[in-house]
PASEBA-1860 file (N, C-alpha, C; in nm, 3 decimals):
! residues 266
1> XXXXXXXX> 0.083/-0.120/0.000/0.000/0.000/0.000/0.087/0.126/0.000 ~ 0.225/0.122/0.053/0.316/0.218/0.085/0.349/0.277/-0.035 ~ 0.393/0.142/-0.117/0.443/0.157/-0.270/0.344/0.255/-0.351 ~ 0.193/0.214/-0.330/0.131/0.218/-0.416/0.160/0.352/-0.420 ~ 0.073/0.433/-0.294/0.080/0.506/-0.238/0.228/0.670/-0.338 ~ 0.363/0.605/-0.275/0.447/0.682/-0.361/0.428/0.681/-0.438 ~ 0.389/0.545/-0.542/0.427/0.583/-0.683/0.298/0.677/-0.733 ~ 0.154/0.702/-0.672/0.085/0.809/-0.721/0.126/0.917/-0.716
9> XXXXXXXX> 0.205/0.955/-0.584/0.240/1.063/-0.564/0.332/1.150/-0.670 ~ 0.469/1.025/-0.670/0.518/1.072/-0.788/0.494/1.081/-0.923 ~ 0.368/1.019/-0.969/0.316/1.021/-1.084/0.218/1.170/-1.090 ~ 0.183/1.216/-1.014/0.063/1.308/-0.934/0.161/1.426/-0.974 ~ 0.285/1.428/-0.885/0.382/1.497/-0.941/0.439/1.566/-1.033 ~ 0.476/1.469/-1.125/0.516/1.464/-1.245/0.432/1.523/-1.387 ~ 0.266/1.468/-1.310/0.200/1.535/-1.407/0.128/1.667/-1.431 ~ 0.158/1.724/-1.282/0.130/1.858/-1.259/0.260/1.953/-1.233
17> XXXXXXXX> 0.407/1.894/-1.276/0.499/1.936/-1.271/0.516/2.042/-1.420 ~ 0.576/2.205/-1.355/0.559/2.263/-1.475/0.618/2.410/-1.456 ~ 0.687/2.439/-1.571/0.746/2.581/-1.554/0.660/2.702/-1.584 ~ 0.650/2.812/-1.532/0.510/2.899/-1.517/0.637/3.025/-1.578 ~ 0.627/3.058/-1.742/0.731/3.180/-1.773/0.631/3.282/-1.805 ~ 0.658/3.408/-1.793/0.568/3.530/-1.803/0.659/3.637/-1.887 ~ 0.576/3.719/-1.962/0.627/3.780/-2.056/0.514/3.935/-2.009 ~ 0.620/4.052/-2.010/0.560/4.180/-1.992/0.627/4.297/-2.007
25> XXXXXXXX> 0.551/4.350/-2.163/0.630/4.500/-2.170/0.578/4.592/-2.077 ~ 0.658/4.615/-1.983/0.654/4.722/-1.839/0.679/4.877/-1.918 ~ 0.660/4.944/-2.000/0.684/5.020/-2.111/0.732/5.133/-2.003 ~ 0.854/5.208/-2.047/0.941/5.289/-2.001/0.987/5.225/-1.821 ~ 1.029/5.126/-1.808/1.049/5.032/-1.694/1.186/5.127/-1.659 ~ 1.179/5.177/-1.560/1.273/5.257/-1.522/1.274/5.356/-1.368 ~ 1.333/5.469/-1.361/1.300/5.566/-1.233/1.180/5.621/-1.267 ~ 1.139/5.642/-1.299/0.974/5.683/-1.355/0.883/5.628/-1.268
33> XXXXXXXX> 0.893/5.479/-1.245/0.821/5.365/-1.152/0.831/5.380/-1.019 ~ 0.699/5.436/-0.972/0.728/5.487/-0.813/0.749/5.353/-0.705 ~ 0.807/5.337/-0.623/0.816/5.200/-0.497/0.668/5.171/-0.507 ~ 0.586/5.225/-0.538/0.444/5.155/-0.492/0.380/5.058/-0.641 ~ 0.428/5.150/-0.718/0.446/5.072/-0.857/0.527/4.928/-0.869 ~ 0.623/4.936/-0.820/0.681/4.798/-0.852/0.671/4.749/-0.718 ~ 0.626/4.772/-0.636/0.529/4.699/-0.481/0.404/4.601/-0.623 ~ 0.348/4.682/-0.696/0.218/4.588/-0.746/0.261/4.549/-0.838
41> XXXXXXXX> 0.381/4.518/-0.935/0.429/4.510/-0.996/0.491/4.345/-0.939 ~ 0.583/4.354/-0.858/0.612/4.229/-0.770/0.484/4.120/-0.724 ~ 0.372/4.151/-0.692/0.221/4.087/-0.649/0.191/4.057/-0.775 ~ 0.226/4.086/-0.889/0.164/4.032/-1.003/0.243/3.939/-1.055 ~ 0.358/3.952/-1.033/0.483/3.840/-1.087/0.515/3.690/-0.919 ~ 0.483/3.746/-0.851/0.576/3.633/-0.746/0.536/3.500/-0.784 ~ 0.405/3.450/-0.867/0.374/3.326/-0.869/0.418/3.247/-1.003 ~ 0.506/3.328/-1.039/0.570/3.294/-1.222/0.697/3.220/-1.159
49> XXXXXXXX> 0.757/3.143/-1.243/0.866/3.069/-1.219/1.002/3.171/-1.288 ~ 0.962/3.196/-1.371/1.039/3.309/-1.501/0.990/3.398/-1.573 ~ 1.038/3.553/-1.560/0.997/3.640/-1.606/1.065/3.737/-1.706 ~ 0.981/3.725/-1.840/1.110/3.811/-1.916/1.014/3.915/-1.936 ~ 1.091/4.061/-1.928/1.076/4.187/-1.959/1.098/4.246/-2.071 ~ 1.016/4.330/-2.153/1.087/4.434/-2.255/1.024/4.573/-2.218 ~ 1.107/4.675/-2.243/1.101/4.833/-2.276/1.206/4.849/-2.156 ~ 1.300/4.801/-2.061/1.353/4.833/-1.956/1.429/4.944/-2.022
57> XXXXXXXX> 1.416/5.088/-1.947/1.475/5.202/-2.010/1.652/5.189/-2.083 ~ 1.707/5.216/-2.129/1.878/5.215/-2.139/1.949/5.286/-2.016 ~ 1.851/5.415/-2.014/1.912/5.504/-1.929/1.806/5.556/-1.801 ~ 1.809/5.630/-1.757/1.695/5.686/-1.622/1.678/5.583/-1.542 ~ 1.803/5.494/-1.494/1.753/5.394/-1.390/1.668/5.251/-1.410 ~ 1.667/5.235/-1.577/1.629/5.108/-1.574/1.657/4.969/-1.500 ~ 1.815/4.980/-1.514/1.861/4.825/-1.487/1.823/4.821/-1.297 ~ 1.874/4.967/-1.247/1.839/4.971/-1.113/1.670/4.912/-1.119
65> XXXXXXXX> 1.571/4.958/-1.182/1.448/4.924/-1.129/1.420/4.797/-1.167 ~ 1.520/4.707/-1.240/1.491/4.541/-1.273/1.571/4.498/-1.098 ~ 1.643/4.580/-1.057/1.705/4.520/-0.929/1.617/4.535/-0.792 ~ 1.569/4.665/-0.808/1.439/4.697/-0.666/1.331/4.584/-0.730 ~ 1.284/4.564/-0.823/1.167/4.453/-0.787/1.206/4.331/-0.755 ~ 1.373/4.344/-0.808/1.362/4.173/-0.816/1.406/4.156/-0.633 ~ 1.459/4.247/-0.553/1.462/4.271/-0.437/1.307/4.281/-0.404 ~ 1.233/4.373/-0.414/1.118/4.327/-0.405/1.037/4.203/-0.366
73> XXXXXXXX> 1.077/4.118/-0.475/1.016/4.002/-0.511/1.089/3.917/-0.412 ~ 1.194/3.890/-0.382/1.282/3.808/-0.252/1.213/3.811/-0.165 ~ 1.180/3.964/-0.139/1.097/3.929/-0.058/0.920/3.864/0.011 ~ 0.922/3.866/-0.058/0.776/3.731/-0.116/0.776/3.606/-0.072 ~ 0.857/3.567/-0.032/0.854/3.425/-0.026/0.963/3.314/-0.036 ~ 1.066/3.377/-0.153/1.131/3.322/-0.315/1.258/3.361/-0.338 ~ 1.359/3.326/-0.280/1.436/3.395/-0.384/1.471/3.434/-0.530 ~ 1.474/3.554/-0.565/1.517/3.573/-0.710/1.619/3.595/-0.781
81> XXXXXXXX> 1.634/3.567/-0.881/1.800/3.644/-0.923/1.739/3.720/-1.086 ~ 1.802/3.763/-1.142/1.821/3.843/-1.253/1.924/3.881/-1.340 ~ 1.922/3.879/-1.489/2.024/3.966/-1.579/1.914/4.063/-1.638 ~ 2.009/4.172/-1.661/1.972/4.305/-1.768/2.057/4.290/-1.879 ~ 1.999/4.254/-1.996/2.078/4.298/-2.097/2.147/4.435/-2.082 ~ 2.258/4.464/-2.201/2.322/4.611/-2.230/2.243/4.666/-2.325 ~ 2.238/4.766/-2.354/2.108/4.851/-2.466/2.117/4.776/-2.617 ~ 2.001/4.766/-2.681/2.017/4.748/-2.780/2.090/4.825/-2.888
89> XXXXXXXX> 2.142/4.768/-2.982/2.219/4.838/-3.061/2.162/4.964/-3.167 ~ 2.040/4.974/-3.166/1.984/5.069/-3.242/2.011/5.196/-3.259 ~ 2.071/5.282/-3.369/2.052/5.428/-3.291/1.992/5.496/-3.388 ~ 1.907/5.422/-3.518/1.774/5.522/-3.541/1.655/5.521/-3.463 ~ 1.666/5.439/-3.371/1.502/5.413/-3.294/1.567/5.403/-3.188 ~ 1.416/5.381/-3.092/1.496/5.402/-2.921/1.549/5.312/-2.864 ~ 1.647/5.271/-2.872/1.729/5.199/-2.797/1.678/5.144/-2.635 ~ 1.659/5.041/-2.583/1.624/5.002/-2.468/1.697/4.855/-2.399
97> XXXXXXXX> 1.661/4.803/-2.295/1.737/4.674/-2.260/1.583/4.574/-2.254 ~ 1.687/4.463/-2.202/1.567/4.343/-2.182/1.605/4.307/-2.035 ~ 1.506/4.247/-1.951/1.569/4.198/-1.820/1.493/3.982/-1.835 ~ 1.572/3.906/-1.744/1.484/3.805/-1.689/1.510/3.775/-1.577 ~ 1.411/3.765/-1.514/1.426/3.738/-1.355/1.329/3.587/-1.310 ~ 1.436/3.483/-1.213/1.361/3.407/-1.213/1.359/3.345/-1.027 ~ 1.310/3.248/-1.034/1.345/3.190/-0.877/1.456/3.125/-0.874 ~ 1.488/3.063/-0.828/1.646/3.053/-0.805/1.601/2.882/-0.757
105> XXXXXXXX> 1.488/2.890/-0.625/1.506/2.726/-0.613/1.439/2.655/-0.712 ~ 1.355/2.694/-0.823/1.320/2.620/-0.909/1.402/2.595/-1.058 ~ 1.508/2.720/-1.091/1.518/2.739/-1.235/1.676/2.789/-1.172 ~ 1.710/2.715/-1.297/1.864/2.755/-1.290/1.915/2.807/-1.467 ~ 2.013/2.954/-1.401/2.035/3.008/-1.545/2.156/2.909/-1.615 ~ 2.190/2.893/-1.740/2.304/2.812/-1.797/2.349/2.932/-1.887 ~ 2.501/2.922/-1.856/2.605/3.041/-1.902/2.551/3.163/-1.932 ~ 2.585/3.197/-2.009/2.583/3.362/-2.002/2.440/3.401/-2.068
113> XXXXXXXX> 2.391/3.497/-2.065/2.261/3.539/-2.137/2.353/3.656/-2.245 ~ 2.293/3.656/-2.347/2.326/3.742/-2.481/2.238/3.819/-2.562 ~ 2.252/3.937/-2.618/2.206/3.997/-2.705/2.253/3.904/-2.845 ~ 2.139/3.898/-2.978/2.118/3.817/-3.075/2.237/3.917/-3.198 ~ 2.303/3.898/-3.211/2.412/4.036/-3.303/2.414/3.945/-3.464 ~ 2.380/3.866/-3.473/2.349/3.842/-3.631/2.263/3.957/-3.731 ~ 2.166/3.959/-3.693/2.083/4.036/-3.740/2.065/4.182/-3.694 ~ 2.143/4.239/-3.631/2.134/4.332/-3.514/2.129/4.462/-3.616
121> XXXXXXXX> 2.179/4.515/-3.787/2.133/4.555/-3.862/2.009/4.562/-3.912 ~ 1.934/4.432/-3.930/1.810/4.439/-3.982/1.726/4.445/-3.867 ~ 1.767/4.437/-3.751/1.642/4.442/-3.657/1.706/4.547/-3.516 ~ 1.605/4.640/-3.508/1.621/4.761/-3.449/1.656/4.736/-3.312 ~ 1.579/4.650/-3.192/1.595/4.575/-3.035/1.616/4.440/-3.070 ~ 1.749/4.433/-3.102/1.795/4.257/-3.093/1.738/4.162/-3.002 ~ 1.675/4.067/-3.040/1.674/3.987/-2.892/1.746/3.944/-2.829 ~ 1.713/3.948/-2.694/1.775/3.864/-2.543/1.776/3.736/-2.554
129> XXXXXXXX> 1.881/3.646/-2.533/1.860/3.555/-2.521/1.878/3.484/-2.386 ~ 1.867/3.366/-2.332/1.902/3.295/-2.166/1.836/3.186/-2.183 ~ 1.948/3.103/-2.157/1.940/2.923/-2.154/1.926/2.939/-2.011 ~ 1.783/2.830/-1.960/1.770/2.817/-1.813/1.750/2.674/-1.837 ~ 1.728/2.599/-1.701/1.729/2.455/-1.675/1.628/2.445/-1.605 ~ 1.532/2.321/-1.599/1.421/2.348/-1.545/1.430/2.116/-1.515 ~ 1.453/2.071/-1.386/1.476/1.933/-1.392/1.510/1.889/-1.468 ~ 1.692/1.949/-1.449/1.782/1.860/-1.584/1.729/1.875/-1.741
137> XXXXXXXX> 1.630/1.946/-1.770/1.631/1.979/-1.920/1.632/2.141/-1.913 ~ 1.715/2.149/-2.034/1.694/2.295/-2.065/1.613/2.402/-2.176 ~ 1.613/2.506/-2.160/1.533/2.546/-2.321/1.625/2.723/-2.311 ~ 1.578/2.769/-2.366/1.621/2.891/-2.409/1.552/2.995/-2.475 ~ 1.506/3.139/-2.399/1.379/3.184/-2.391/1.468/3.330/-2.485 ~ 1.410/3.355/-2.571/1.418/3.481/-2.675/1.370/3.600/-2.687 ~ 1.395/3.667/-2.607/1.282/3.855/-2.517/1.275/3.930/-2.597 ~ 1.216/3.962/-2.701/1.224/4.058/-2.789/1.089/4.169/-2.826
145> XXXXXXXX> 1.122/4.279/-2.866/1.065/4.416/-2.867/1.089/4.469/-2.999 ~ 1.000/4.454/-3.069/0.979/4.483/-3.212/0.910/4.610/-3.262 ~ 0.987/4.655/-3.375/0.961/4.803/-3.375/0.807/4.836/-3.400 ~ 0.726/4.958/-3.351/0.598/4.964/-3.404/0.529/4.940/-3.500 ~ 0.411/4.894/-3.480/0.320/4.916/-3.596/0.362/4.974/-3.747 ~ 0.332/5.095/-3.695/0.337/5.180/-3.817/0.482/5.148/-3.901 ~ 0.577/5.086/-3.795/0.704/5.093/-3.899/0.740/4.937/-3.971 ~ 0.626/4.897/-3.962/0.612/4.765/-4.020/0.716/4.673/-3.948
153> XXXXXXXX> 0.655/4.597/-3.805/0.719/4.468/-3.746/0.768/4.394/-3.828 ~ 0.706/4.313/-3.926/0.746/4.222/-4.037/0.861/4.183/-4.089 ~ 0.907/4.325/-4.108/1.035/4.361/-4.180/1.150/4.300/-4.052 ~ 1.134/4.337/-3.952/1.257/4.246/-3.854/1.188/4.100/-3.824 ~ 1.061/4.066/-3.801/1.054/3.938/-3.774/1.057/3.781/-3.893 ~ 1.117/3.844/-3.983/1.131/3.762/-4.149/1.235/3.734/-4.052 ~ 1.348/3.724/-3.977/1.445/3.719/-4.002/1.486/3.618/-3.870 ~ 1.344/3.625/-3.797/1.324/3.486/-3.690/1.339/3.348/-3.738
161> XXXXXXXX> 1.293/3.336/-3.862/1.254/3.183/-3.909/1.433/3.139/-3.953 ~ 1.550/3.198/-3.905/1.645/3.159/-3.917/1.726/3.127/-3.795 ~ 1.676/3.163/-3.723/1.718/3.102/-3.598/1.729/2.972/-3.482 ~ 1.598/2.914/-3.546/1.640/2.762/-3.529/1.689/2.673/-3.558 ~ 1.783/2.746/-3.749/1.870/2.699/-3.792/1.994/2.746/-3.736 ~ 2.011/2.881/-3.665/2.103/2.885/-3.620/2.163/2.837/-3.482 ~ 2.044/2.832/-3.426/2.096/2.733/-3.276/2.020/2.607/-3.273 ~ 2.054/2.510/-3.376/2.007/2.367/-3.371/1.991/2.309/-3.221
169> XXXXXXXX> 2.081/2.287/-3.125/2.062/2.218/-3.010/1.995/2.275/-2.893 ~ 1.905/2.407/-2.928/1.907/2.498/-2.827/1.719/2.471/-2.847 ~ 1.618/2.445/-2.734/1.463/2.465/-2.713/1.486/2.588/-2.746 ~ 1.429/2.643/-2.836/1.394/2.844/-2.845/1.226/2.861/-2.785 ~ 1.204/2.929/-2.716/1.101/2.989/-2.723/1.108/3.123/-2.738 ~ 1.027/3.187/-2.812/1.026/3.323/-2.855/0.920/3.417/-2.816 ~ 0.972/3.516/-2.695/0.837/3.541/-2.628/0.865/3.722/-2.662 ~ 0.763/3.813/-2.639/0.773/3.930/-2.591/0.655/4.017/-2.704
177> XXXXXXXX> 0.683/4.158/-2.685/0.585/4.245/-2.779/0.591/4.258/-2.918 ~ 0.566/4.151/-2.996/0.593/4.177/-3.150/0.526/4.290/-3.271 ~ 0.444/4.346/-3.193/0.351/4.470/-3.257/0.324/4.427/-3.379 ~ 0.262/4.282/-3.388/0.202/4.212/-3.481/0.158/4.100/-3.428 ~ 0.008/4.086/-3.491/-0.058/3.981/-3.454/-0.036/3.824/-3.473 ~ -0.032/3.690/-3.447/0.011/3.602/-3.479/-0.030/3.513/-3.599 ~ -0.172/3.627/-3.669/-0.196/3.550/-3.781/-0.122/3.634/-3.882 ~ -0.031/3.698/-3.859/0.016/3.733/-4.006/0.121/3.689/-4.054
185> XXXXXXXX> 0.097/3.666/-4.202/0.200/3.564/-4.244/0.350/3.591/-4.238 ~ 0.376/3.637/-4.169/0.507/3.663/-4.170/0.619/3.564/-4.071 ~ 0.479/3.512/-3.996/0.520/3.403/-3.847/0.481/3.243/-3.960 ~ 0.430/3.246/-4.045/0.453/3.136/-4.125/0.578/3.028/-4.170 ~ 0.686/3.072/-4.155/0.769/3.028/-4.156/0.807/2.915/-3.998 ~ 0.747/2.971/-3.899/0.802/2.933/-3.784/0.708/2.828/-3.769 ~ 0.571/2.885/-3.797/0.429/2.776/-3.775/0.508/2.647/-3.868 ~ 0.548/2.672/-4.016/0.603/2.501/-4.039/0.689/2.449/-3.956
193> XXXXXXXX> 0.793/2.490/-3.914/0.852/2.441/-3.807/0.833/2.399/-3.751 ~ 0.713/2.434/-3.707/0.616/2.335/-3.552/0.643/2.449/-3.420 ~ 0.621/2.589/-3.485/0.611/2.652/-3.374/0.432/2.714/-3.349 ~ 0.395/2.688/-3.244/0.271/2.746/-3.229/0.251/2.824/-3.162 ~ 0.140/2.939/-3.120/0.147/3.064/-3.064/0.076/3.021/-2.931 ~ 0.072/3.022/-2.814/0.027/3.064/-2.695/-0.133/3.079/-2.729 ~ -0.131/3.235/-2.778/-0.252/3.292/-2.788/-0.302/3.316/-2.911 ~ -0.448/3.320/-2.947/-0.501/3.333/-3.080/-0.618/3.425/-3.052
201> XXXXXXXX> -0.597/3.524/-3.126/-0.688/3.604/-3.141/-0.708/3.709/-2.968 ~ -0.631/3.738/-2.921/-0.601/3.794/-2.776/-0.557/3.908/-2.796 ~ -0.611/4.036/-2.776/-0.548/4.153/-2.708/-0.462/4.191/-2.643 ~ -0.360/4.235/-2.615/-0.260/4.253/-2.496/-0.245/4.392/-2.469 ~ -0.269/4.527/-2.554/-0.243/4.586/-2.568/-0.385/4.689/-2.510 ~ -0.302/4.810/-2.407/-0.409/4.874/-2.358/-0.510/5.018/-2.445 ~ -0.593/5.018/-2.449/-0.666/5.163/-2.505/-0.629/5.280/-2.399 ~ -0.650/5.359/-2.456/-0.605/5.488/-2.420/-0.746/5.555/-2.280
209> XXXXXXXX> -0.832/5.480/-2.345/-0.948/5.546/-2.299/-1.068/5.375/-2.293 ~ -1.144/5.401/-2.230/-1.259/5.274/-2.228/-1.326/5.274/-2.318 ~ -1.324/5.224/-2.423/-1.442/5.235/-2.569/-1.511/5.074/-2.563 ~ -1.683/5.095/-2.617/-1.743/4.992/-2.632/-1.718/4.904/-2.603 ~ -1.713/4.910/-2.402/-1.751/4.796/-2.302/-1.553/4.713/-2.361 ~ -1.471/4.763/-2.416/-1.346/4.711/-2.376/-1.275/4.799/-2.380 ~ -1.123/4.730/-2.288/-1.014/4.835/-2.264/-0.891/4.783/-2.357 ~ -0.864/4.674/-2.410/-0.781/4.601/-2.520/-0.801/4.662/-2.645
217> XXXXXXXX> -0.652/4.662/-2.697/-0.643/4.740/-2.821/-0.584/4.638/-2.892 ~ -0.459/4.575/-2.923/-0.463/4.502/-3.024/-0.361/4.394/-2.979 ~ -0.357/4.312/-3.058/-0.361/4.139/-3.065/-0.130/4.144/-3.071 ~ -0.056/4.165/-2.982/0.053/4.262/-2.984/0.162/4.091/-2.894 ~ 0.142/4.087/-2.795/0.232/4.046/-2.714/0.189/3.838/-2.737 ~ 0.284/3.788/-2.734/0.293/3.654/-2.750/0.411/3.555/-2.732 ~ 0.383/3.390/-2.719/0.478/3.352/-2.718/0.483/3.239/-2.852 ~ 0.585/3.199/-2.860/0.594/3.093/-2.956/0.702/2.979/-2.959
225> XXXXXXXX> 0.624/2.867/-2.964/0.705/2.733/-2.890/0.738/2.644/-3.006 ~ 0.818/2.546/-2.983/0.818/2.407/-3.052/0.723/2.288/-3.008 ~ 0.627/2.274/-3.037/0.522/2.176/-3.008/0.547/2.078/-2.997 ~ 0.707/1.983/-3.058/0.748/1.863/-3.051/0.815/1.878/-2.933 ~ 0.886/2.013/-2.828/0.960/1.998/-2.751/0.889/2.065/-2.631 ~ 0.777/2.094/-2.626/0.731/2.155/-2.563/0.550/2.112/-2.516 ~ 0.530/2.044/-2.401/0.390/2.037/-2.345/0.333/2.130/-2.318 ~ 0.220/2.182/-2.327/0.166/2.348/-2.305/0.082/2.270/-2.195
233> XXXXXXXX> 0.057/2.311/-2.025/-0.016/2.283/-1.940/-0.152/2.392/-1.965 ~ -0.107/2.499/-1.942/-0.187/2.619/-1.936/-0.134/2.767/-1.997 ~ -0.211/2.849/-2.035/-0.196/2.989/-2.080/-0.313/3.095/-2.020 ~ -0.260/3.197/-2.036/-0.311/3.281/-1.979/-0.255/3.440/-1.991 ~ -0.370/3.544/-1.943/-0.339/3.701/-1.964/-0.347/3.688/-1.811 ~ -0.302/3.808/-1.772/-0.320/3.891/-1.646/-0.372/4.038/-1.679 ~ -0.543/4.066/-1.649/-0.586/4.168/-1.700/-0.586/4.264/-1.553 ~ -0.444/4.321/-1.522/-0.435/4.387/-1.397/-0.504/4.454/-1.414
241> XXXXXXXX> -0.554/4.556/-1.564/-0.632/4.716/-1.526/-0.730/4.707/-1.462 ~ -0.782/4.568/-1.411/-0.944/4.542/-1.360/-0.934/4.610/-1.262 ~ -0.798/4.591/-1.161/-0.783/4.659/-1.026/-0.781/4.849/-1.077 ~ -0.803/4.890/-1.143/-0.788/4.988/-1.146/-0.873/5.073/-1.145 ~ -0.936/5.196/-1.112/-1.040/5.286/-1.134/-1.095/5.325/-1.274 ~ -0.950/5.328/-1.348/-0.973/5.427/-1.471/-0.837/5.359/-1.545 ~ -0.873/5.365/-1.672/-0.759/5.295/-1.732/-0.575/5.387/-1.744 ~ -0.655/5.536/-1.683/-0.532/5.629/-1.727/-0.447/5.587/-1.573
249> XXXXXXXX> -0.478/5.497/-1.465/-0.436/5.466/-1.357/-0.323/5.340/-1.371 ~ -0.420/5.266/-1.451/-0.348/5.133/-1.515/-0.252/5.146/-1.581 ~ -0.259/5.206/-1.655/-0.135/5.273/-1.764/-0.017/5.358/-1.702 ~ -0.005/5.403/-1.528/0.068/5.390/-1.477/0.162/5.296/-1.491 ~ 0.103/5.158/-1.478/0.177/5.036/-1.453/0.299/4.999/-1.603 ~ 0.164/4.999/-1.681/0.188/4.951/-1.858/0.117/5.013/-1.950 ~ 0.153/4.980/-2.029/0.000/4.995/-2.141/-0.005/4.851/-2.243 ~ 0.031/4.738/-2.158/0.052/4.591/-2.211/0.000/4.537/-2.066
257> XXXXXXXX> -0.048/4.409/-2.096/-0.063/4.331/-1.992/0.023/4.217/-2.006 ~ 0.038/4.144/-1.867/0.152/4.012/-1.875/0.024/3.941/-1.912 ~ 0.126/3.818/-2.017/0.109/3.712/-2.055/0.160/3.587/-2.009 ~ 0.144/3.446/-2.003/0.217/3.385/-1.966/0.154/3.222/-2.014 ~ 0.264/3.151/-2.001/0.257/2.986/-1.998/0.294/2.908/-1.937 ~ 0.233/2.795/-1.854/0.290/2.694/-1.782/0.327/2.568/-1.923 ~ 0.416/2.499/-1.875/0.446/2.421/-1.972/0.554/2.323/-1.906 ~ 0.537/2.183/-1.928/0.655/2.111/-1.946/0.749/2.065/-2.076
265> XX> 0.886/2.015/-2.032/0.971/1.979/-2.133/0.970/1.826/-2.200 ~ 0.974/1.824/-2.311/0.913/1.664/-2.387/1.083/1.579/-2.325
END
């Protein structure tokens, strides 16, 4: 009965065993962000296993304010640790960093985390990259911040569907604000691959103002996996502005909401 007993447990285990990564453009993430800000900022992240950031300022105290939350966040419960990328290389557009911050007793980082410098011409915020370990398997999560709308995303994300040729042995997941939706064909390349999106047809992006009974503006922030290497448990938004009075309160915080996925490794 003893036996039996463990071996449910560890089966019980195993099958509710799972890495919880979160993705959130904190937009101008920096001294700007009052202590009470990244006080609610920390309450919205402590239950994620891994958290990657985009818009962390270059300058005005960014990397410091990836360090007060992630201090913050220690204190929660958890220890955390963190890297800040160095600014992106851009200097016709605005230049910014990436941060990831994770728990420490669940996830372990592997060597160094890097800015993506292949493409670092054709694409304005290079992505972040960071190999973590999650029970002896690893994957490698891709933070990236893609130029606006109007300046046509497309044009830097053509240049994704070469990257799983370039790091053959490496799980990629490719998470962050692509300021393009996931049905446009431009992510076609990756979908043959066997990459699939998180979310379909989802908002992430905040309105300026409350129009016709919603506060979501457009279909912006996502992740994208290898389906052969990757179990999807659960997905999900975090629609913080609910806590808010007025959306111009919320937009304190962001003007994106976190996203996120639990998932195990095949």
């Amino acid at each position: 009965m003893k036996k039996i007993f463990l071996f449910l447990l560890l089966f019980t285990s195993s099958l509710f065993s799972q890495t919880k990564l979160l993705s959130w453009n904190l937009e101008n993430f920096g001294k700007s962000k009052s202590e009470v800000t990244i006080n609610y900022i920390a309450n919205t992240l402590r239950d994620y296993d891994i958290v990657a950031i985009q818009e962390v300022v270059a300058g005005d105290g960014g990397a410091q304010a990836v360090a007060k939350l992630v201090d913050e966040l220690s204190r929660k419960g958890a220890k955390w640790d963190y890297v800040v990328s160095d600014p992106t290389s851009s200097s016709a557009y605005k230049t910014e960093r990436y941060a990831f911050l994770w728990k420490t007793s669940k996830i372990k980082k592997i060597g160094k985390a890097w800015l993506e410098k292949k493409y670092h011409l054709e694409i304005d915020r290079e992505p972040y990259f960071c190999t973590f370990q999650y029970e002896n398997k690893q994957f490698t999560v891709a933070n990236f911040h893609a130029i606006t709308k109007n300046r046509q995303p497309e044009t830097e994300i053509k240049y994704f569907k070469f990257l799983p040729e370039e790091y053959p042995n490496l799980n990629l997941i490719f998470v962050g604000d692509f300021n393009c939706p996931q049905s446009h064909t431009v992510f076609n390349p990756l979908k043959k691959m066997g990459y699939q999106s998180i979310l379909i047809n989802q908002k992430t992006s905040l309105k300026k103002e409350f129009k016709n009974g919603n506060c979501l503006a457009s279909e912006f922030d996502n992740m994208f996996y290898n389906a052969s290497k990757i179990s999807v448990k659960n997905v999900g938004i975090i629609p913080f502005y609910k806590n808010f009075n007025t959306l111009q309160e919320a937009r304190m915080i962001s003007d994106h909401i976190p996203i996120w996925l639990g998932f195990s490794l095949n």
